[in-house]
C-alpha positions as CSV (number, residue, x, y, z in Angstrom):
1,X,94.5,112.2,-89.2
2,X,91.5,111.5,-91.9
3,X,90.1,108.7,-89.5
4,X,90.1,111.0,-86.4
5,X,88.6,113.7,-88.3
6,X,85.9,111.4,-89.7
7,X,85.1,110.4,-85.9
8,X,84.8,113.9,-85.3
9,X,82.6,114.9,-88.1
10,X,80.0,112.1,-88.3
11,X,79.2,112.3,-84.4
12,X,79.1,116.2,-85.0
13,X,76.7,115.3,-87.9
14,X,74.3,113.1,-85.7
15,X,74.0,115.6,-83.1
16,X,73.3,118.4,-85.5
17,X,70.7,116.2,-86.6
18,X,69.1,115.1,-83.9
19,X,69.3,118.8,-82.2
20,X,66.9,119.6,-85.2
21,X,64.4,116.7,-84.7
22,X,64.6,117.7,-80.6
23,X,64.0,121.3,-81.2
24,X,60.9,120.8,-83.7
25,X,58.9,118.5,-81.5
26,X,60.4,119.3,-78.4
27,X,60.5,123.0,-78.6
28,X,58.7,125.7,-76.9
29,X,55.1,125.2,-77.0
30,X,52.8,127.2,-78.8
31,X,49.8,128.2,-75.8
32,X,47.0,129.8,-77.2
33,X,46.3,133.0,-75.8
34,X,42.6,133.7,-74.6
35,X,41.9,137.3,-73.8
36,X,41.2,137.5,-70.3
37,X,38.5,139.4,-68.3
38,X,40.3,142.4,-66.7
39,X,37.4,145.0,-65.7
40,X,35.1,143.8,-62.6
41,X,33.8,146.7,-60.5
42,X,32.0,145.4,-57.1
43,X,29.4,146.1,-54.7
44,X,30.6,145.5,-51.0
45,X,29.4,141.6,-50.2
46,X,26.7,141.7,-53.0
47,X,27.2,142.6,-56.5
48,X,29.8,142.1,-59.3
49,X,29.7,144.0,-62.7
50,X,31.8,142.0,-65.6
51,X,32.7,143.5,-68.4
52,X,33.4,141.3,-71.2
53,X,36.9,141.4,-73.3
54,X,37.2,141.1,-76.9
55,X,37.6,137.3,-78.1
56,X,35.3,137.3,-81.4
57,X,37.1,135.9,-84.1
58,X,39.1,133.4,-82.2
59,X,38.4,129.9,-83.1
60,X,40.1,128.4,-80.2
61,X,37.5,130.6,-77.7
62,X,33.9,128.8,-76.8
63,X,32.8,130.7,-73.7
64,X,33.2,132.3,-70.0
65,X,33.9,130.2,-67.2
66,X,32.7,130.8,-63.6
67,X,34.2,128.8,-61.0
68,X,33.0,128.6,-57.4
69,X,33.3,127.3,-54.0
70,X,31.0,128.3,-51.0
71,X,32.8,128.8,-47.5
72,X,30.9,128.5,-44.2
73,X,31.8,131.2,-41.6
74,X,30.4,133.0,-38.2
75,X,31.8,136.2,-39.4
76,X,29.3,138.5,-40.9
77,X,31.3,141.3,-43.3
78,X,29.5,143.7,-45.8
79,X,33.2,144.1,-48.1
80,X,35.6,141.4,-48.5
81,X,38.7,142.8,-50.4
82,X,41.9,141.9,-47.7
83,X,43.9,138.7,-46.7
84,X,42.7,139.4,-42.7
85,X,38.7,139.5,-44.0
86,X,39.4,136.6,-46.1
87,X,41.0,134.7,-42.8
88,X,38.2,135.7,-40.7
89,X,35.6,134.3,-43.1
90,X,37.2,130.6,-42.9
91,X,41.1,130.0,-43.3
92,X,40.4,127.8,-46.3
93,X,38.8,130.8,-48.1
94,X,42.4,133.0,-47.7
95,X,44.5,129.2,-48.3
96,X,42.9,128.4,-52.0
97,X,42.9,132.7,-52.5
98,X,46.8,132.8,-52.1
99,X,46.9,129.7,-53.8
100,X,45.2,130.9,-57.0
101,X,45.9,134.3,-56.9
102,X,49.3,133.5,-58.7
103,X,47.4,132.1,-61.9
104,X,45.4,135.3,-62.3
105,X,48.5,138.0,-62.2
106,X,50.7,135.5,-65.5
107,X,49.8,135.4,-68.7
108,X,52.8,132.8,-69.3
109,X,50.7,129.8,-67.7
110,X,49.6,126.9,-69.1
111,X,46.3,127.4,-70.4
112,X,45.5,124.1,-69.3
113,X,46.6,124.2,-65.8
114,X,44.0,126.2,-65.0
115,X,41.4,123.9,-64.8
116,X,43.5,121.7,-62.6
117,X,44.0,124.2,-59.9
118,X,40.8,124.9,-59.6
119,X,39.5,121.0,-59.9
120,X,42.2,120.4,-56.7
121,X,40.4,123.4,-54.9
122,X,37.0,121.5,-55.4
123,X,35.9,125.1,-57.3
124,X,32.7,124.0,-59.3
125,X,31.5,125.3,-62.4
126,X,28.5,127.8,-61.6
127,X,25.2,126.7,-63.6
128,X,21.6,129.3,-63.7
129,X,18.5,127.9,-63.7
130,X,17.4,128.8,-67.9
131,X,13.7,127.8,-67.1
132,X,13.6,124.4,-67.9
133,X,16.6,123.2,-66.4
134,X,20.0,124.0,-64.9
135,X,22.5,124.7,-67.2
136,X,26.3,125.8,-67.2
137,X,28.3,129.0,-68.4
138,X,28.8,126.6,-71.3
139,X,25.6,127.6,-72.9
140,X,24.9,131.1,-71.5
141,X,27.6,132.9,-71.6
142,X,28.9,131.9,-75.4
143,X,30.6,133.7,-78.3
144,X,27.7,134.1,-79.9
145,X,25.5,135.6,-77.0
146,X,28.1,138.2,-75.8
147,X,30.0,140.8,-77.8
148,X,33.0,142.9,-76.7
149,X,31.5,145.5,-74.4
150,X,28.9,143.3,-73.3
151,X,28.4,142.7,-69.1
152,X,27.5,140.5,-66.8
153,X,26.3,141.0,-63.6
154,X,26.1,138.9,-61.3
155,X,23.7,140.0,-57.3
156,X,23.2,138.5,-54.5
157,X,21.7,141.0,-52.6
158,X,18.0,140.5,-52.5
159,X,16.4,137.2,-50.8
160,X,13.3,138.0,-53.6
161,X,13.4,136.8,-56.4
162,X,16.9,135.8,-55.2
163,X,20.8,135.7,-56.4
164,X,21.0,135.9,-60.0
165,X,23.0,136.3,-63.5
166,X,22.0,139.4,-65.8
167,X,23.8,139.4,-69.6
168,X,23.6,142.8,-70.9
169,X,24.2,141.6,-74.5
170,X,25.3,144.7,-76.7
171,X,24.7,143.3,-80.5
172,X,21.7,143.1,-80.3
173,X,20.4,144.9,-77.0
174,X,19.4,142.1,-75.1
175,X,18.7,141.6,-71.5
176,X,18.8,138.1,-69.8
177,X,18.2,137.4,-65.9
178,X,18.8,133.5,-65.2
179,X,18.6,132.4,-61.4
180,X,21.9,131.1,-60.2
181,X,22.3,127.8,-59.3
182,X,24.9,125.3,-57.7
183,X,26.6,123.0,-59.9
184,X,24.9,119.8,-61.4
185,X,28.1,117.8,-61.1
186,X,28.8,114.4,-59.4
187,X,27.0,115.5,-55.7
188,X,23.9,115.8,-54.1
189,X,23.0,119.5,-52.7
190,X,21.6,120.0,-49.9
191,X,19.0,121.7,-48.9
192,X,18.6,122.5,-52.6
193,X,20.7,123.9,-55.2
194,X,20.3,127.9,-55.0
195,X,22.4,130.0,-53.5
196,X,20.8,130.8,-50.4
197,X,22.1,130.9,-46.3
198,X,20.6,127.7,-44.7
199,X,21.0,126.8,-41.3
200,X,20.2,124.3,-39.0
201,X,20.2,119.9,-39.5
202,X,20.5,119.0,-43.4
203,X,21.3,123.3,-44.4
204,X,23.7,124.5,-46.4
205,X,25.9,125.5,-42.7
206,X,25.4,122.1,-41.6
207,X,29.2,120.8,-41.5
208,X,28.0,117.3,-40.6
209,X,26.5,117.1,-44.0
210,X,29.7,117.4,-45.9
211,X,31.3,114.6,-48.0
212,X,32.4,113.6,-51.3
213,X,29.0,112.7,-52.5
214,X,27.2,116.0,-50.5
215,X,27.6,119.0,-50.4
216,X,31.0,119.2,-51.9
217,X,30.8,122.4,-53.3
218,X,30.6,123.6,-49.6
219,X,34.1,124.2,-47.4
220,X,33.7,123.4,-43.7
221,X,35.0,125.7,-40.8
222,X,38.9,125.5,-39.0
223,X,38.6,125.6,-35.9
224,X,35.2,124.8,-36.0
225,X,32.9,126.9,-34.6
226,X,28.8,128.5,-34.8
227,X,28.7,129.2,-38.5
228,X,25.6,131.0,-39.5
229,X,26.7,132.8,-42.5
230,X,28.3,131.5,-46.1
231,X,30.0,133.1,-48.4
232,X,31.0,132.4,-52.4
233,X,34.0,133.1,-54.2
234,X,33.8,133.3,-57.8
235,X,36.2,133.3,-60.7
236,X,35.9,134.1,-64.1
237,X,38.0,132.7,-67.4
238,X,37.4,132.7,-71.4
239,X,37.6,128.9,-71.9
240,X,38.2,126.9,-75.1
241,X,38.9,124.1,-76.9
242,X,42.6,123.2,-78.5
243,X,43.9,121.1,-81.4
244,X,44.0,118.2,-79.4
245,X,40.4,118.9,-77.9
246,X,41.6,119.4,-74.1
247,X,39.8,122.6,-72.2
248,X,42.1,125.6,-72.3
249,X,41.7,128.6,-70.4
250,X,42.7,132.3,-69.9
251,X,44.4,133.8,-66.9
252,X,41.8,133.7,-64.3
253,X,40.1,136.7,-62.7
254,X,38.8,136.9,-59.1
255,X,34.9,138.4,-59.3
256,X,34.9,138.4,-55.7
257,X,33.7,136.6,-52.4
258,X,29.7,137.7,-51.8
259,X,27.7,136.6,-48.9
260,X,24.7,134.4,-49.6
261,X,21.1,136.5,-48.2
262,X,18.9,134.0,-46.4
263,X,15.7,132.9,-48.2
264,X,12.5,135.1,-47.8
265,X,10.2,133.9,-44.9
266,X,7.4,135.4,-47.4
């Protein structure tokens, strides 16, 4: 019997053994946990009011992330907050909705699958013109410019001076307008990069003018049809940086979907 319990034991042994190993590198893995924005109050089509959570002291945290995509449409509609309005702007715009719209309701995601779904969706980081050049959320809206309490807002509903960012910084008081601007990355805008309704050969409604390398921060029309309106839909998350130096994100939160005033004829 000593042989068969020997058999018995050393296999027993080994699995105990290697159950340990597998467990501590294979075990559940540790996400860090970004607070995530949670208060946004809204204007209609124009206006967003971001209050900012409290992620001072965490080391992982670097800044806020806005996401975008712009959507062409021949629907004009002063409030967009259902699945129908959504549709009626441009099917895509109610497609990548439903599609996201799981990631910002679980807090047990992957902090680094955010950035994926979003990459898939062709959602672009937002950049604001700082004066000298166009720069990214990554060095406006940082740890050490905002403070819990702090809020952003963010208007499009004046052709003059145009759609822009406002920080309402709490600690110290300070007040920063930047002019908002498409993202810098990897394609030519056309006709420029503001955010501003364009129609017309070579314009921001121009579908023709849509590829890869232009324009694609810009979703076309199905079925096609007359645009002469766009819309934006924006997100925001706390992004950061983890021990292996990949992005990491919070759960996402919709700002909301604003139409884009046309440019003053003045």
């Amino acid at each position: 019997m000593r042989p068969v319990k020997e058999a018995f034991i050393k296999p027993f042994r080994l699995c105990v053994v290697c159950g340990f190993f597998l467990f501590a590198s294979c075990g559940i893995e540790d996400y860090i946990y970004l607070a995530p924005v949670e208060y946004i109050s809204t204007a209609g089509s124009t206006s967003a009011r971001i209050t900012i959570p409290n992620n001072s002291g965490d080391p992982n945290f670097r800044y806020y992330a806005i996401f975008y995509r712009i959507y062409i449409s021949d629907q004009s509609i002063d409030s967009i907050t259902t699945s129908d309005q959504r549709y009626a702007i441009n099917h895509a715009l109610a497609s990548h909705y439903n599609t996201i719209n799981p990631y910002t309701a679980n807090d047990n995601i992957s902090p680094s699958s955010v950035g994926t779904v979003f990459s898939s969706l062709k959602y672009y980081p937002l950049y604001v013109d700082s004066g000298s050049a166009n720069v990214s959320m990554t060095q406006v809206l940082t740890h050490t410019a905002l403070n819990p309490g702090s809020t952003v807002d963010i208007v499009f509903a004046a052709a003059n001076p145009g759609p822009y960012l406002l920080v309402n910084s709490q600690t110290p008081l300070l007040l920063q307008s930047f002019p908002l601007r498409r993202s810098s990355d990897r394609f030519t805008a056309n006709p420029d990069r503001t955010f501003f309704n364009t129609t017309g050969t070579g314009s921001l409604t121009d579908e023709n003018g849509i590829s890869e390398n232009t324009n694609a921060d810009v979703e076309k029309m199905s079925p096609a049809a007359s645009p002469g309106y766009t819309y934006v839909s924006m997100y925001i998350a706390a992004a950061g940086i983890d021990s292996n130096f990949t992005a990491v994100y919070s759960r996402p939160k919709h700002i909301g979907v604003f139409r884009l005033p046309a440019a003053s004829s003045s």
